[in-house]
N, C-alpha and C positions, 0 to 999 in steps of 0.2 A: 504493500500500500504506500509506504516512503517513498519508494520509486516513481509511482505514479503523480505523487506528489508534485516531485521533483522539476519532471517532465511535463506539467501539467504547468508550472509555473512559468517554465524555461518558454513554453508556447504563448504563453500568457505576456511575456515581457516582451519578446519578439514583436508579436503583433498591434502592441501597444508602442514600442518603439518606433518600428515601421510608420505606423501613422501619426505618432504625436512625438518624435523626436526622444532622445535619450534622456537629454535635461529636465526638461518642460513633464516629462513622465514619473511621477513618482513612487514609492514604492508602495505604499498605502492604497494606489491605486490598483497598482499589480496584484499585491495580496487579495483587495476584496476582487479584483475581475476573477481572479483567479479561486478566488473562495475558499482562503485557507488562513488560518491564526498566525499571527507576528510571529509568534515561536516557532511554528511547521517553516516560515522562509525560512529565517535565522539558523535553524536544524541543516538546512543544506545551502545557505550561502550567506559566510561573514557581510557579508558586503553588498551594496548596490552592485558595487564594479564588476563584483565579482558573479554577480547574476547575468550582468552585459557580457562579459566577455563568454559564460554559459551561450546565450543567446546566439552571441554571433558565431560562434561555433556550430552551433544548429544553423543555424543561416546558411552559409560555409557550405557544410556539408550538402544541405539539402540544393543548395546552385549549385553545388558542384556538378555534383549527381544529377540532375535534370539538365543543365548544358551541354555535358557529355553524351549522355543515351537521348539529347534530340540529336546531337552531329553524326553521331554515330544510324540513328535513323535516317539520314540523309540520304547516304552513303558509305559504301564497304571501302571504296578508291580511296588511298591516304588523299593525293594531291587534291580530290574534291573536299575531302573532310575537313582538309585547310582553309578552302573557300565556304564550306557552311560556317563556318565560326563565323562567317561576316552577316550569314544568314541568319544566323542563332540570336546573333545581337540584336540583327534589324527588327526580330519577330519581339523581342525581352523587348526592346525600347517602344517599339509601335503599339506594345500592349497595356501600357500605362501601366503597367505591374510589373516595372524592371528590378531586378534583384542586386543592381547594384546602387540603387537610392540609400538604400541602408546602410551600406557598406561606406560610400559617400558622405552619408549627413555622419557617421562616429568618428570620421575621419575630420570633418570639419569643427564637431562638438568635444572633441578631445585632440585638438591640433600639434599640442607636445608629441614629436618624434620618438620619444622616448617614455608614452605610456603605455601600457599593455594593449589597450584597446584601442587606442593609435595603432598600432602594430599587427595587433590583430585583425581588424578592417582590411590595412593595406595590404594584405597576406592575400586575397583573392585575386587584387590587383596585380600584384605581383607573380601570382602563381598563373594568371590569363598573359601577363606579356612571357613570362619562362616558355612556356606551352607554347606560344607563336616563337617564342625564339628558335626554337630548339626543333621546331617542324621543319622536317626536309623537306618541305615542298614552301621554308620562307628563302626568300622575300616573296610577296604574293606581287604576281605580273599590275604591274601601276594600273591600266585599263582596270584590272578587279576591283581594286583598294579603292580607287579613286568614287568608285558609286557605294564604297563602303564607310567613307573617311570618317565620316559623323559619329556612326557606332565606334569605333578603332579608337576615335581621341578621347570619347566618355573612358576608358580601360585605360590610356596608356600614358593620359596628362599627369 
């Protein structure tokens, strides 16, 4: 039942952060959405921050994993599965449900370099340009990039 707790809260903060920002969301708020006593957080996270950086770890994961297994639906061809990443993005941004808003606003709500959650944010960022880096099928041909540049610079500013 602790577990579910846990992960009940971790969804709860998320989605409360997603839409009302990290700061501006308080904890009070998390608990009661979430429908659990000061004690039951506190039992599994010392901390605000330390609920945040839970969260975005879920976050994390779960784009990971949905970015992936859409490119991978695209196509079996590496050198195409290079260019759905251009596709993957244009579909995450055209759907007003981009998944890297979040990642975005913690990155600007905790601007120190040097916080956890600073750090953790920019870690998807980071882990999208490695992945383009590191694909034998980069540099993607200018003509492709060029009808892609919009999504590319939201990842790689």
């Amino acid at each position: 039942m602790a577990r579910g707790k846990r992960q009940e809260l971790v969804e709860t903060a998320l989605e409360l952060f997603h839409r009302g920002g990290f700061h501006a969301t308080g904890i009070d708020r998390i608990r009661a959405t979430a429908g659990v006593a000061k004690m039951t957080l506190y039992q599994h996270f010392r901390s605000k921050d330390e609920l945040i950086l839970a969260a975005l770890r879920l976050h994390d994961e779960r784009f990971r994993n949905e970015f992936m297994r859409s490119i991978e639906r695209k196509s079996d061809d590496p050198e195409q599965r290079m260019l759905a990443i251009f596709d993957v993005l244009a579909e995450l941004f055209g759907s007003g449900e981009s998944g890297g808003r979040t990642f975005i606003n913690a990155c600007a709500e905790y601007a120190d370099p040097d916080s956890a959650i600073h750090r953790a944010a920019a870690g998807t960022s980071a882990w999208f340009s490695t992945m383009c880096a590191n694909s034998p099928c980069w540099p993607v041909p200018e003509t492709q990039f060029a009808s892609h540049a919009t999504c590319a610079s939201c990842w790689t500013a």
